[in-house]
N, C-alpha and C positions, 0 to 999 in steps of 0.2 A: 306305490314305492318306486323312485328311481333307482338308477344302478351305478350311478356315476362311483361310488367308491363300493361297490358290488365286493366283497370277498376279502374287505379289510377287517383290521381289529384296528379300532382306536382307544387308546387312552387319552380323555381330556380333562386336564386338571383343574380344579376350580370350576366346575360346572353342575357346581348345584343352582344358579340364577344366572341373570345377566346375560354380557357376552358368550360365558361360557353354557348356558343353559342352553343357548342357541346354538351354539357349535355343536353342542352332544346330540341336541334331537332333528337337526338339519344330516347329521353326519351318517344316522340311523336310518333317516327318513329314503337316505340316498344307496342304501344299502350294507353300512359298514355296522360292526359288534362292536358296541359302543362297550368300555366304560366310565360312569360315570362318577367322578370324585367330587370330596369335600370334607369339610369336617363338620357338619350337621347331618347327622344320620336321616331326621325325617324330612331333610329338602330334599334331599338326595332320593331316595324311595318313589319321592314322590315323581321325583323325574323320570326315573327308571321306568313308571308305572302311564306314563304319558305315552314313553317311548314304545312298549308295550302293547297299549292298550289302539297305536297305530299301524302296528303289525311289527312292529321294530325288533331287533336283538339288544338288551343291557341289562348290565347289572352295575349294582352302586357297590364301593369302597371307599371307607374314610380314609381321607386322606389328611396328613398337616405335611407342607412341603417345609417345614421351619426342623421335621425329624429327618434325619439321615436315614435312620433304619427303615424308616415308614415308608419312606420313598421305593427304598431299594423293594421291602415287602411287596406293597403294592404294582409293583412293576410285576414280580416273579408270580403274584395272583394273578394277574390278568391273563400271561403265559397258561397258567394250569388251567383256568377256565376255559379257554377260548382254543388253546394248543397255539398261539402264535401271538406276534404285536408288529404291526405294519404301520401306525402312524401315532405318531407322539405329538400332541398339542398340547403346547407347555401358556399355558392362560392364567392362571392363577397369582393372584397378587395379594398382599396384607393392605388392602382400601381402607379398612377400621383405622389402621396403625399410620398408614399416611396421612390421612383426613387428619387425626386429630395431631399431628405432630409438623403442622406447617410453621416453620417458622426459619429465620434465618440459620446459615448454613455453620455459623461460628457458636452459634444456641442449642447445636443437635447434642446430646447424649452421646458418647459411641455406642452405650446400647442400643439408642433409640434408630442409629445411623447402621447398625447390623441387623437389626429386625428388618430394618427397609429392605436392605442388600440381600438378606439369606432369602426372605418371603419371595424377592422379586426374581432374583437374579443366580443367587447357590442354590435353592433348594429346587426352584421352581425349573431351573433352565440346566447348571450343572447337573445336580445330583440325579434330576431325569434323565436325562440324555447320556449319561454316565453308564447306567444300568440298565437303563432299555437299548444300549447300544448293541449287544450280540443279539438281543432277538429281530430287532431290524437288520442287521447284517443279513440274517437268516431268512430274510419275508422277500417275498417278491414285490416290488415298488413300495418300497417304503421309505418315509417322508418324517421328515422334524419339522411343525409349524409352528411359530414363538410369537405370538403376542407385543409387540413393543408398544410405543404409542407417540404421539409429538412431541410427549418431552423428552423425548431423545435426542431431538435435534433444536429445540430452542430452550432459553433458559426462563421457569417459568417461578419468583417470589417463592420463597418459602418452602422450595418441593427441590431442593438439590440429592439430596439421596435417593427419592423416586426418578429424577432424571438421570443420576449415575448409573441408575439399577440398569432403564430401560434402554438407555444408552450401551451398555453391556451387553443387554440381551442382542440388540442390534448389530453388534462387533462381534460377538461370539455365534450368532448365526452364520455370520458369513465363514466364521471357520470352522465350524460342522460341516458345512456343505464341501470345502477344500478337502478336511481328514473324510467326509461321508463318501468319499468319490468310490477309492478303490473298494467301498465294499458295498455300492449301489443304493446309501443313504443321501437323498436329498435332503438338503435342511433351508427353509425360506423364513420370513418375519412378516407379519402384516402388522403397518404402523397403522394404528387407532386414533381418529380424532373425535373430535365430541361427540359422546354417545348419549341419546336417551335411553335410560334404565327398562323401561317396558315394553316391550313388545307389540302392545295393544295401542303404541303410541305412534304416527306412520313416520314422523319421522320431519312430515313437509314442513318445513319452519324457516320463513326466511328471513334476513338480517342477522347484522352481526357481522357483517362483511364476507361471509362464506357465499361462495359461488352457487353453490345447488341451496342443501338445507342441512338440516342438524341428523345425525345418522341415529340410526338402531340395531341393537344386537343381531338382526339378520343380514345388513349390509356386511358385520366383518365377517359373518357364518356364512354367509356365499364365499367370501375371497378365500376362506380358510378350508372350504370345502376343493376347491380348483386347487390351490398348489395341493392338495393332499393325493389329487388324484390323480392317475395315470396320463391325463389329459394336460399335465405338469410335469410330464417326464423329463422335456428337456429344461427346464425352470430350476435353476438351484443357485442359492451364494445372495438371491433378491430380494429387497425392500419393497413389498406392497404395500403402495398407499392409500388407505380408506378414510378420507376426511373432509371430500367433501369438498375438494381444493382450498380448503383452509393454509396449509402449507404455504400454496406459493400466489397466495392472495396479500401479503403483506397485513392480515391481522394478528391480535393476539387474543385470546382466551382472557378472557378476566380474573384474578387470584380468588373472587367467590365460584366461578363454572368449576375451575382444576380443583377445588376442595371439595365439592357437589360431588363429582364424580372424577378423580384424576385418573382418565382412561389412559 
């Protein structure tokens, strides 16, 4: 067990798979009291029981970030459990509800265009950071880590509400970190570029005009790990980029890769 986040409590949301399954059992592995959310109760378990079964601290909590109440619940659980919350990783996104609603921006639903928004952006990034804000005020080095990804910063067919959302998330980190000052909350964004889904997958894949190779859920779970910890102290108001230099390679992603997976 490492100790890089030795003495934390995290909540990471959406971390029953993926990205986020890697942040909860990297974030354990490193020392901190993980929990872990979702709204499948037996992924969830199943994770807790990984965590676990590596010497880890967690416990699982359904989560839907699309409730207000559940959010708020969930937050003041983790407190009773644990007596504290020092680092809030806000990961969770509605990928079902993107996937299947690519389409031009003038075709969206408002429904279909609020489900984007709340899943990505109110429930997942406001209404946490909302509620878990006096128990971070309360912790010693405690840290907001937000998920965003590249489409926040290019415009990518058919996913303009997932790009408003994530765009959001990217704008409103930087003013968590401004209000987080006086009361010793950092708050940082690691933008996400193309990720393979498995773990078991390494990742080295090249072409497609990306510099290195195609990423995996432990490349954002290292960078998610470091702004979370003390090692991040002076770090706050920043955009991390994990993509592989995708960004500023002059490619673009394909409208089948962003619907595969729009990280």
């Amino acid at each position: 067990m490492g100790e890089l986040m030795a003495g934390k409590v995290a909540l990471v949301s959406g971390s029953t798979r993926g990205i986020g399954r890697s942040i909860a059992e990297h974030l354990a592995s490193e020392g901190a009291a993980v929990v872990v959310t979702g709204r499948t109760v037996e992924k969830g378990e199943k994770v807790v029981n990984r965590i676990r079964e590596a010497g880890g601290k967690a416990e699982f909590l359904r989560l839907d970030v699309t409730d207000e109440d559940n959010v708020r619940e969930v937050v003041e659980e983790t407190v009773r459990r644990f007596g504290s919350l020092s680092t809030l990783v806000n990961n969770a996104a509605p990928t079902d509800v993107v996937a299947s609603t690519v389409k031009h921006v003038a075709d969206y639903t408002t429904e279909e265009w609020n489900r984007v928004l709340v899943g990505t952006l109110t429930g997942n990034v406001f209404w946490a950071s909302k509620y878990a804000w006096p128990h971070l005020a309360a912790a010693d080095g405690a840290s907001i880590v937000n998920i965003s990804s590249g489409q926040a910063i290019a415009g990518f067919k058919g996913f303009g509400a997932y790009g408003a959302a994530k765009a959001g998330v990217s704008s409103l980190t930087r003013t968590l970190a401004v209000e987080g000052a006086k009361d010793g909350i950092r708050a940082n964004s690691v933008l996400v570029g193309r990720v393979v889904a498995s773990r078991g997958d390494s990742g080295h894949h090249t072409g497609g005009g990306r510099l290195t190779r195609m990423g995996n859920p432990m490349d954002i779970a290292y960078a998610v790990a470091y702004l979370a910890s003390d090692r991040a102290e002076f770090v706050t108001g920043t955009q991390l980029t994990a993509d592989g230099g995708f960004s500023i390679n002059g490619d673009a992603v394909t409208d089948a890769e962003a619907a595969a997976d729009p990280a």
